[in-house]
N, C-alpha and C positions, 0 to 999 in steps of 0.2 A: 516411711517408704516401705514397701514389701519385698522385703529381701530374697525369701526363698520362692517366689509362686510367678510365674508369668500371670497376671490377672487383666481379664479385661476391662474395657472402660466402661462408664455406667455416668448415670446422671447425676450421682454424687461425686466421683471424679475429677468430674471432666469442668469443673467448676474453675474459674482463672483464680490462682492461686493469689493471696497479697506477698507482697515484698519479703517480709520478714521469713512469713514457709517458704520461697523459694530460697532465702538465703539457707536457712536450717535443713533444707534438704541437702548441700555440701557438705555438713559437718556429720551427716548420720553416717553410722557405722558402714553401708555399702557402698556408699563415697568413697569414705577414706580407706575402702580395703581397694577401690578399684585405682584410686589415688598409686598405693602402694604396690600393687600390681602394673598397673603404668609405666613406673619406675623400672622393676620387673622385664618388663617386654622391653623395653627403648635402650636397655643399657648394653645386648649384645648386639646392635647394628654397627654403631659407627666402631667397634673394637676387630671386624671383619672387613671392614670396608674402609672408610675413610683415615683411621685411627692408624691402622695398619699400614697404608700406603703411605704413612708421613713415615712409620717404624722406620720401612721396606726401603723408603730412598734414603733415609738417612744413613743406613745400614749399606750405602754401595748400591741397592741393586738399581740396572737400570730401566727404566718406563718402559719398554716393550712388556719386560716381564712382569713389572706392577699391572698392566694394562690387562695383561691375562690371567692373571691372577685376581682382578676383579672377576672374575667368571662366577666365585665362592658366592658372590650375593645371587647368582642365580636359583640356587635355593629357594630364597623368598619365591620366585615366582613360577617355582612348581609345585607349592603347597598347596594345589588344589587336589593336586595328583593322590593326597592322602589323608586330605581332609575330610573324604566321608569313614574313612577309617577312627582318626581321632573322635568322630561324634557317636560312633556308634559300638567302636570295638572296644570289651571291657579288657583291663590289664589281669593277668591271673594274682589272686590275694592282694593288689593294692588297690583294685575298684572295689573288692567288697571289704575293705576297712573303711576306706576315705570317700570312696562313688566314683564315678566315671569322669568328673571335669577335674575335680582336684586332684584325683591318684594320675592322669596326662598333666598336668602342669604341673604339680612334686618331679614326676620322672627326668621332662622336659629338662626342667629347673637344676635339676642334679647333675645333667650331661652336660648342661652350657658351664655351669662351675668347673666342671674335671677338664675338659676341650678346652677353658679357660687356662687353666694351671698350665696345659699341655704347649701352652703357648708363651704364658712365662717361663719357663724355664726352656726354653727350644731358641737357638739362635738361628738368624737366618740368612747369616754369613755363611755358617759349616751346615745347618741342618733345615734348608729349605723344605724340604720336604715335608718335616714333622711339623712345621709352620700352617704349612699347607693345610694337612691333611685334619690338624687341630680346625683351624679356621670353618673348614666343611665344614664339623659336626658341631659346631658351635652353630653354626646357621641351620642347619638342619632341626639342630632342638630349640633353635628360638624359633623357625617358622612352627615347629610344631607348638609351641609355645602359644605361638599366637593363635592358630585355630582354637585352640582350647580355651585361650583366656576371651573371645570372642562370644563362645560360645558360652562361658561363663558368665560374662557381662549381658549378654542378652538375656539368660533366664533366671536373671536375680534380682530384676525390679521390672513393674507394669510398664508397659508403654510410652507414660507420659513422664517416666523417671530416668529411660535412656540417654535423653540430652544430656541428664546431670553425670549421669555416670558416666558417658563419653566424654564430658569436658576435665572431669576428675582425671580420667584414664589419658587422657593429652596430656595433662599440668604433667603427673608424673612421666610420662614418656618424654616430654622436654626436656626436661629439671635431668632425667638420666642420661640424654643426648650432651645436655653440657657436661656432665660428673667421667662419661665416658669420652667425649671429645679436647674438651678445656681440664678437666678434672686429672686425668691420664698424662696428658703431658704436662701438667703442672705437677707432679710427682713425679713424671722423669727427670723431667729439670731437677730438682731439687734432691732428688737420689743419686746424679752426677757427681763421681768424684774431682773436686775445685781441679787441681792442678790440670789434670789431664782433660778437663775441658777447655780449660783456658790454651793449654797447647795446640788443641782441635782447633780452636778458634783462631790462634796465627796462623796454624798451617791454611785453614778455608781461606781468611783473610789476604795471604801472600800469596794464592792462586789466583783470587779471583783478579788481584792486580794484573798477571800475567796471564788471566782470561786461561786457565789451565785448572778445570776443577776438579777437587779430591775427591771422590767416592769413598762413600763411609770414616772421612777424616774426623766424624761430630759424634760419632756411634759410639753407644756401651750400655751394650746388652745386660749387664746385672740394671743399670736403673728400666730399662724396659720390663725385667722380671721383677723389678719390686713393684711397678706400674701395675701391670697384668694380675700379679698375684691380688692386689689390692682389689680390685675392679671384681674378680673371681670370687670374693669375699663377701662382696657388693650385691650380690644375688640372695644372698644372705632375706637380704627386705622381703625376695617375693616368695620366699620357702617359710621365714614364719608367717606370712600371710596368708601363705595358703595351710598351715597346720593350724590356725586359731579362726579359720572362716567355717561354713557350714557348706555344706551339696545344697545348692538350689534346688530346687523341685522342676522334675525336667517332663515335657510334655510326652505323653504316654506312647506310644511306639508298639503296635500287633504283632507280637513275636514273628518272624518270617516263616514260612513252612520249609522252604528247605535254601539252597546255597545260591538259586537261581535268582528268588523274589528277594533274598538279602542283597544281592547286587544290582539288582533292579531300584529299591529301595533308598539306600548308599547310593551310588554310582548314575543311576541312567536318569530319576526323576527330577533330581533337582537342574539337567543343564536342560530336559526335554522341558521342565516349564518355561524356560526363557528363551526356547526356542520357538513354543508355541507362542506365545504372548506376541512376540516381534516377529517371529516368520523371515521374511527377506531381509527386513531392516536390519535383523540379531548379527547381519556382517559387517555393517558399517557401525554401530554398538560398539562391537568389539575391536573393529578396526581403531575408532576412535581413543578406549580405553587403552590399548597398548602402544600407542604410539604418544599421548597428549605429553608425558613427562619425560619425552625422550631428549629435549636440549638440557635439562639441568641433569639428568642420569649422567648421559656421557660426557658432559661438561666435569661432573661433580668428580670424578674419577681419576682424572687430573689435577684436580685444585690442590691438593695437600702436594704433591710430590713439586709442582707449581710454585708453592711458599717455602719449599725448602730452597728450589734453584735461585728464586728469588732473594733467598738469604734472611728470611723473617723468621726469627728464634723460635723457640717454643711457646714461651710466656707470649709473646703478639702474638701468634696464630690461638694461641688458646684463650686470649683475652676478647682478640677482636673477631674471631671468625666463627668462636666455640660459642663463648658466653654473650657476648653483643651480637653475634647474627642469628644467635638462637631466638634470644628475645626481640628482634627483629622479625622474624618467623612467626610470632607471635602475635605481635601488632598486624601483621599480614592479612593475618587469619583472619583476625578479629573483625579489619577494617572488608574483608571478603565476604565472611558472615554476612555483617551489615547492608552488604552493596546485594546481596542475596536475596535480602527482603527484600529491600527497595527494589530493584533491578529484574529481578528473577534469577534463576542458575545457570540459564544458557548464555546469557550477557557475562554473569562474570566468569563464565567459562570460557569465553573468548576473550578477556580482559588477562584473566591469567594466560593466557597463548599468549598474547601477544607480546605483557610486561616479561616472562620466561624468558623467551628467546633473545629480546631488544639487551636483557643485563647481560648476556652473554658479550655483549659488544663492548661490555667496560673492561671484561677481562682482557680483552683485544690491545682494549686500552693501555689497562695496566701495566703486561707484558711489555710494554716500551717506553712505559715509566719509568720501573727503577724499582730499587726499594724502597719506599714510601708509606709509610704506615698510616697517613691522616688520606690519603689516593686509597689505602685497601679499607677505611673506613667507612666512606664514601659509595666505595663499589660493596661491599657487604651489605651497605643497607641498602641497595637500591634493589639488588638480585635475590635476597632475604625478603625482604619487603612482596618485593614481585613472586617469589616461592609460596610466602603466604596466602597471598590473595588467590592464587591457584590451586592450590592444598584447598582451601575452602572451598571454592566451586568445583573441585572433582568430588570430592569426598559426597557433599549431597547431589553431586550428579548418581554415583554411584547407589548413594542409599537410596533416590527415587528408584531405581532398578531393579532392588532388591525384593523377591516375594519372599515374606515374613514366616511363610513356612518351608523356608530352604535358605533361612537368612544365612549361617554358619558357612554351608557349602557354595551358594551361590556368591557372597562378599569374598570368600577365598578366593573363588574363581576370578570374581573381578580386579581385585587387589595383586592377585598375584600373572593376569597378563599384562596391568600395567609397567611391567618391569621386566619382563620376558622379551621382546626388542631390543629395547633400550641396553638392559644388561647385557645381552648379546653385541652390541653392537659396540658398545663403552670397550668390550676387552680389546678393542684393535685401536682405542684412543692412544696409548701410549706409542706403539709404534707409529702413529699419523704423528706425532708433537716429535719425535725422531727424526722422522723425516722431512718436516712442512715447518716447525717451530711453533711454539706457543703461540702466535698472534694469528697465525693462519686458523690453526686450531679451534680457536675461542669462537672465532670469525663466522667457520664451520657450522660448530655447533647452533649458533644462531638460526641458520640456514635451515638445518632441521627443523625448525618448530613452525617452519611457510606450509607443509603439507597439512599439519595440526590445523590451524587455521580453516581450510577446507572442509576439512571434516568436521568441524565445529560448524560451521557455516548449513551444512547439508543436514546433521543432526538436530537443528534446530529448526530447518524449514519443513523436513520431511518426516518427526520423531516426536510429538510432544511429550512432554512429560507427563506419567499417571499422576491423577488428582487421590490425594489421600486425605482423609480428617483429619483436623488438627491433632500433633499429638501422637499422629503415627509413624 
């Protein structure tokens, strides 16, 4: 593989590889760095988001405020807002040691660490605030994180090597979503001191008889600070990663004349190509991208706080929801890939609308189940399953969109209004489950993903997708 050069394709290339080189393309060195970087990127999402909101309920607080305190992931999806910065602004003395992609991902990498600690050791009984304010800049340096490592990944092998290094860059982003979702709470479990959990667990126990439940009666903030510390540690992977990699070779760039054509350059060309390209269409585009993943966002916001009320410990929500609906996610994907060939993108981009919103209807379920762990096994893999198959048809919807010479800024752009809605719209989840209850809630959610539908429908009859050569 050509690690440092974007090179293009040629008649020697562009040859169908056999069996054996496509497997030994996984094992080469820009694999297993983007492997490790993957890891990297995926491990401060659910520590802000999801991970959090299991802390935050268990700790007392109640779902109005977990609700808006998902706000922290909006973040992610104003990273476009400074992603022509990341690609083009050098850092002073750490771009001219390391280069411009790695001295932004060292930096990154070192803030989500500290934000990280700021968060183990901060309780969010007494010092909400600092919980808070940690949480931000943890999301702020993983999104900036992620421009960089994007733009990493695209100019560190030819063309027809980015499948491999995207799929490397998944394995690890998963494998870090359970270490941080299953992994985190399987440490706090086990950081618990015996007696005093066991006392938590009559007092929850003896309320729930009396339908009268204890806020923060399961809570103890030292195992959440040994959790956190660990995970802050955990960063660790993508910082030697990035001290033992190399600067890719980045495509050449005419100095700007002065502050005008630099913002011009940065800022104004990469959204004016995609707007010339689609013209009228570029608002139903867009309309579509920001809205497609809005039943499992604002769903997903509630599900941890969710399993606590429900009374599912740590070790099941980290067994069955971390580690079994991840690799669930997984098979999703896979089985979406597939249906991609066969099917096209716009089929199974309506296949995931549809399965998204329909799993939202087991949680409906659930909620008047019970506590039942073989019922949440059930419902994980069906909305897991369903998450997969939709992840894979956005993702290459998205990449057919992308012009290859504004890949970096224009994939921020897209990636980050998929979640701009959605996020917005999730932080008033907790107080809706306050006042309507969990079944109505889930019920809701569903509902949302009928307008998705539409606009899948219209983007497919009035939008075709650009034809690109194999490979691109």
């Amino acid at each position: 593989m050509t690690e440092n050069a974007v090179t293009p394709s040629s008649p020697q290339n562009t040859a169908r590889p056999t069996w054996g080189e496509t497997l030994r393309a996984y094992l080469e060195p820009a694999s297993l760095r983007m492997f490790a970087l993957g890891f990297s990127a995926g491990l401060p999402l659910l520590l802000v988001l999801g991970t959090l909101s299991f802390r935050l309920r268990e700790a007392g607080l109640d779902r109005t405020t977990i609700g808006y305190l998902s706000w922290v992931g909006l973040a992610y999806g104003f990273k476009w807002c400074w992603s022509p910065l990341v690609d083009r602004l050098p850092i002073p003395l750490l771009t001219r040691w390391m280069g411009r992609r790695r001295s932004w991902l060292l930096l990154s990498q070192g803030a989500i660490m500290a934000a990280l600690v700021g968060m183990a050791l901060s309780d969010p009984r007494t010092g909400l605030n600092v919980v808070v304010w940690c949480a931000l800049a943890v999301a702020f340096a993983s999104a900036t994180q992620d421009i960089a490592l994007d733009a990493f990944r695209i100019e560190s092998a030819d063309t027809r090597h980015q499948g491999v290094l995207a799929a490397t860059y998944q394995t690890g982003y998963r494998l870090a979503m359970i270490w941080a979702g299953a992994g985190v709470l399987w440490l706090a479990a086990r950081a618990e001191v015996a007696p005093v959990a066991q006392a938590a667990v009559a007092v929850v126990t003896a309320a729930a008889e009396a339908a009268k439940p204890v806020p923060g009666a399961l809570y103890q903030n030292a195992a959440w600070t040994s959790a956190y510390l660990v995970m802050a540690a955990s960063m660790l992977v993508g910082v030697v990663t990035v001290l033992f990699s190399r600067e890719p070779v980045q495509l050449a760039v005419p100095p700007a004349r002065d502050a005008a054509e630099w913002f011009r350059g940065a800022f104004v060309e990469p959204f004016a190509d995609f707007l010339q390209r689609y013209g009228k269409q570029a608002l139903l585009i867009l309309a579509l991208i920001g809205v497609y993943r809005i039943s499992d966002v604002v769903m997903g916001i509630m599900a941890n706080p969710f399993y606590v009320d429900m009374g599912y410990t740590k070790d099941e929500v980290a067994a069955v929801t971390k580690v079994y609906g991840v690799i669930m996610t997984l098979v999703g994907a896979f089985i979406g890939g597939a249906l991609s060939l066969r099917w096209g993108v716009m089929r199974v981009l309506m296949l995931g609308a549809i399965l998204s919103a329909a799993s939202n209807l087991l949680f409906a379920w659930l909620a008047g189940h019970g506590h039942d762990v073989t019922a949440l096994i059930a419902v994980i893999s069906a909305d897991n399953l369903s998450a997969g198959v939709a992840s894979a048809g956005f993702i290459a919807y998205l990449s057919s969109l992308t012009n290859v010479t504004y890949s970096a800024t224009q994939y921020a752009l897209f990636s980050s209004m998929m979640l701009l809605a959605p996020k917005w719209l999730a932080g008033y989840s907790g107080a809706f489950v306050d006042a309507y209850d969990y079944p109505t809630f889930f019920t809701a959610t569903a509902f949302l993903g009928v307008p998705v539908l539409l606009l899948v429908w219209l983007a497919t009859r009035l939008i075709p997708l650009p034809e690109r050569p194999a490979g691109v």
